[in-house]
C-alpha positions in Angstrom: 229.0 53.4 181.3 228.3 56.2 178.7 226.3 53.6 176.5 224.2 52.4 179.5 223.9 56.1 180.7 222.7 56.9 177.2 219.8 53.7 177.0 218.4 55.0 180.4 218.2 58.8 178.8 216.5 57.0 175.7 214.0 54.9 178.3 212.8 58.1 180.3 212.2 60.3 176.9 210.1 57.2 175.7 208.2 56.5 178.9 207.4 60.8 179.2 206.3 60.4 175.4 203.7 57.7 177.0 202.5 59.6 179.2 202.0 62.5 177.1 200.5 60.1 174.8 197.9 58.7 177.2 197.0 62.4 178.4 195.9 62.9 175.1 194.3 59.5 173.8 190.7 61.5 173.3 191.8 64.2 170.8 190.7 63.9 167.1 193.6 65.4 164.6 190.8 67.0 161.9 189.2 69.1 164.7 192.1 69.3 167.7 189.7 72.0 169.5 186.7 70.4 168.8 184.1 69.3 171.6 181.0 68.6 172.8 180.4 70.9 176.1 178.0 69.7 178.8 176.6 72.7 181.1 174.5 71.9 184.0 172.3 74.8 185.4 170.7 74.7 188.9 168.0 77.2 188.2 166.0 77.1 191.7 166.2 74.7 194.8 163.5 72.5 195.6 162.8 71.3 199.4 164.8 68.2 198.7 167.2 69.4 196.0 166.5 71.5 193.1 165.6 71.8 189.4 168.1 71.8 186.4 168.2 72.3 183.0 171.3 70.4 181.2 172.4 71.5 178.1 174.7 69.6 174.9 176.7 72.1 172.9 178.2 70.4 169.7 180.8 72.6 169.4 182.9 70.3 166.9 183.4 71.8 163.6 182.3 68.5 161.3 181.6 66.0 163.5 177.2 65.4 163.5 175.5 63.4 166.4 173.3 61.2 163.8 170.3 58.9 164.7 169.6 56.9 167.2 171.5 60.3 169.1 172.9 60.5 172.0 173.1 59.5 175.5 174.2 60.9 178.5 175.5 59.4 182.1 176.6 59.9 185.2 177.3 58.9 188.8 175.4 59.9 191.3 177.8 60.7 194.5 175.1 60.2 197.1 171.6 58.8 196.8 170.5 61.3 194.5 167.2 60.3 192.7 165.2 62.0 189.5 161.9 62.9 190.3 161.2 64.2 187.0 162.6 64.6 183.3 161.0 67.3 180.4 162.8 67.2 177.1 164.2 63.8 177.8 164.0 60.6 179.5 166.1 57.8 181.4 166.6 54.6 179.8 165.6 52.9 183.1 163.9 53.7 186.2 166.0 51.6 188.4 164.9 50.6 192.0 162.7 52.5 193.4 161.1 49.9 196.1 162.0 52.4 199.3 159.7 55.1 197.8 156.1 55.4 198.6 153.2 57.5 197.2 155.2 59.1 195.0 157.7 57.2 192.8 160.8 58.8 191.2 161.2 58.7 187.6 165.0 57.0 188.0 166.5 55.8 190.8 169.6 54.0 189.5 173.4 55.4 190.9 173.9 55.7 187.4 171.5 57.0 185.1 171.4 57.4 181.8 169.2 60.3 179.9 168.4 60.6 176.3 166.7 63.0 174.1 162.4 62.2 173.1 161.6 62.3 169.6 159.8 64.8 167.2 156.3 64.5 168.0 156.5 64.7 171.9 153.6 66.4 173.4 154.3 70.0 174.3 154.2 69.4 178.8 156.9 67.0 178.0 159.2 70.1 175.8 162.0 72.2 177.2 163.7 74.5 174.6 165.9 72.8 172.1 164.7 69.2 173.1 163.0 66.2 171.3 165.0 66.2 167.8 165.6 62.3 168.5 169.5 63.1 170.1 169.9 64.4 166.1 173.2 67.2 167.0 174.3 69.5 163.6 178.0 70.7 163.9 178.6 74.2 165.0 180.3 74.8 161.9 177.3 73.9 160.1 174.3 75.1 161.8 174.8 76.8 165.5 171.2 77.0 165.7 170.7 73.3 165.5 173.7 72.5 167.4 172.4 72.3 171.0 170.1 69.6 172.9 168.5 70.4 176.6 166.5 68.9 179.3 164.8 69.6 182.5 165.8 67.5 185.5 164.0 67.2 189.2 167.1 66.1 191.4 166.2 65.2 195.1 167.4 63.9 198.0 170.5 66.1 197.2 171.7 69.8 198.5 169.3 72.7 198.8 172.5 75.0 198.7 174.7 76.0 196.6 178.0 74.3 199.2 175.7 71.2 199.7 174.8 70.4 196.2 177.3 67.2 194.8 178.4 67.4 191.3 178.3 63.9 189.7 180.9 62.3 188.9 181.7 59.8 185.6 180.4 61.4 183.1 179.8 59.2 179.6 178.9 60.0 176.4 177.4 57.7 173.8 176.9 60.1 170.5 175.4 57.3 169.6 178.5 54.8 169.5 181.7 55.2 171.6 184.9 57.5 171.0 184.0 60.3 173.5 185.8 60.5 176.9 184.3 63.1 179.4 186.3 64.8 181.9 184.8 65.6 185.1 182.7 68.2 186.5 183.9 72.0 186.9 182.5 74.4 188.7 182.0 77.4 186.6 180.4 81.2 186.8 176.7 80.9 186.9 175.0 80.8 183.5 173.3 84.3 182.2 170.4 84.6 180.4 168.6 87.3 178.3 164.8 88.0 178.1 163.2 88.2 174.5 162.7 91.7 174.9 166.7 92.5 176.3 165.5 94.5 179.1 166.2 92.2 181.9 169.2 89.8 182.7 168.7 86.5 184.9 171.6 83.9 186.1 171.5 80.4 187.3 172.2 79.7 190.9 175.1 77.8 190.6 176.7 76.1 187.0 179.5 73.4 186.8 180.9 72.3 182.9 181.6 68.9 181.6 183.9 68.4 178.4 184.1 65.5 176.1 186.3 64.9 173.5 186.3 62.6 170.5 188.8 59.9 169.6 189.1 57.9 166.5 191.3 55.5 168.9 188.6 55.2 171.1 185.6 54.9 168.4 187.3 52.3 166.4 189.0 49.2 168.5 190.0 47.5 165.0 191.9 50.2 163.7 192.4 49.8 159.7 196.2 50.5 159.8 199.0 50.0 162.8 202.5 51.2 162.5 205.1 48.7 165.0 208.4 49.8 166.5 211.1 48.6 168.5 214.2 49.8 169.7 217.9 49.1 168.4 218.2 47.0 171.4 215.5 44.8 171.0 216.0 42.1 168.8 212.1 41.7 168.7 209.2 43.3 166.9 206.2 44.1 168.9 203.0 42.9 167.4 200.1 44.7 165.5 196.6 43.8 167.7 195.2 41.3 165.9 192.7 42.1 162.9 194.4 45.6 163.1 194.5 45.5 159.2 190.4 44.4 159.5 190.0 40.5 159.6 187.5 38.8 156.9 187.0 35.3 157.8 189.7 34.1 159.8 189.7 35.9 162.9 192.8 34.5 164.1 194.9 36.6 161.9 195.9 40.1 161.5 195.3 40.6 158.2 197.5 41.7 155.2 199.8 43.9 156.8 203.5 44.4 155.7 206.2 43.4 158.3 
């Protein structure tokens, strides 16, 4: 009884270790605080929805977004559309075959915005846009370290209870690794004129966070550690090419049993 009583002790630790484990599966060891921050700013209502300006903060401390940059998504929780986009653009417009006169500049569910590229004429600039998606670190350059556009939401809320947040957020920076955790809504955003004597908020500000995981970047990991428990007579297998395969795909490379 005491050595079966003792296994199922053993068997709960290991499955709460699991579970801790998975809670954490974005988190990157050289930078454990590290992130990038998406803020979303609703700075007036339109008669259909409103006008926002979305913001990137790289606040890892070594981690660059190099070219091609990155890429932002979402889900739409209604039938939100984007009229417009300054400082960025979606990859595709989407449907938009309901609309007449005036066509929306996206109307997928799911959207997906990235940044324009030096050179973009100045109607089509917002502050800190068109580098490419090109993100410094913050512990490098703070200056350089953010990446905004201008979005035209309708057929959404007009007030501050009936806007949705979106939900789903992705972030391609420019491969995978980042998981983004969903929209929070957050004290409205304050901002400063260039001569200090006046202060200005947003109407209403919600926060998405996304982390970084060499886990989640890498799906061929170059080394894998295997364990088993004094009851199991077994060893549980590395994935295969965890080691990196050359030629032969079929194996798992030179690893040590």
């Amino acid at each position: 009884f005491l050595s079966r009583f003792t296994t199922l002790l053993l068997l709960l630790s290991l499955l709460s270790a699991a579970t801790i484990f998975t809670s954490t599966e974005a988190y990157d060891p050289l930078d454990p605080t590290g992130n990038i921050t998406v803020k979303w700013d609703i700075m007036s209502w339109t008669p259909d929805g409103y006008m926002a300006v979305v913001t990137l903060y790289n606040f890892q401390q070594y981690r660059h977004i190099q070219a091609p940059g990155w890429s932002l998504g979402w889900t739409w929780r209604k039938r939100e559309v984007i009229w417009d986009v300054v400082g960025g653009q979606t990859t595709e417009q989407g449907d938009c075959s309901r609309f007449k006169g005036n066509i929306p500049h996206c109307c997928k569910k799911k959207p997906t915005v990235v940044d324009l590229l030096p050179g973009t004429p100045y109607n089509k600039q917002v502050a800190n846009c068109c580098k490419g998606g090109v993100l410094s670190s913050w512990a490098q350059d703070p200056s350089a370290a953010a990446a905004s556009f201008q979005l035209s939401v309708g057929q959404a809320g007009t007030t501050r209870g009936g806007a949705t947040l979106p939900v789903n957020f992705t972030l391609q920076a420019p491969g995978p690794g980042y998981t983004c955790g969903p929209a929070k809504v957050v004290k409205p955003s304050r901002f400063t004129t260039a001569d200090k004597r006046r202060v200005t908020q947003a109407l209403m500000t919600w926060n998405v966070t996304c982390t970084y995981s060499q886990f989640l970047a890498q799906k061929t990991p170059t080394c894998c550690v295997s364990l088993s428990s004094f009851y199991n007579n077994t060893i549980v297998p590395c994935p295969t090419c965890s080691c990196g395969c050359k030629s032969n795909t079929t194996l798992s490379g030179s690893c040590v049993k």
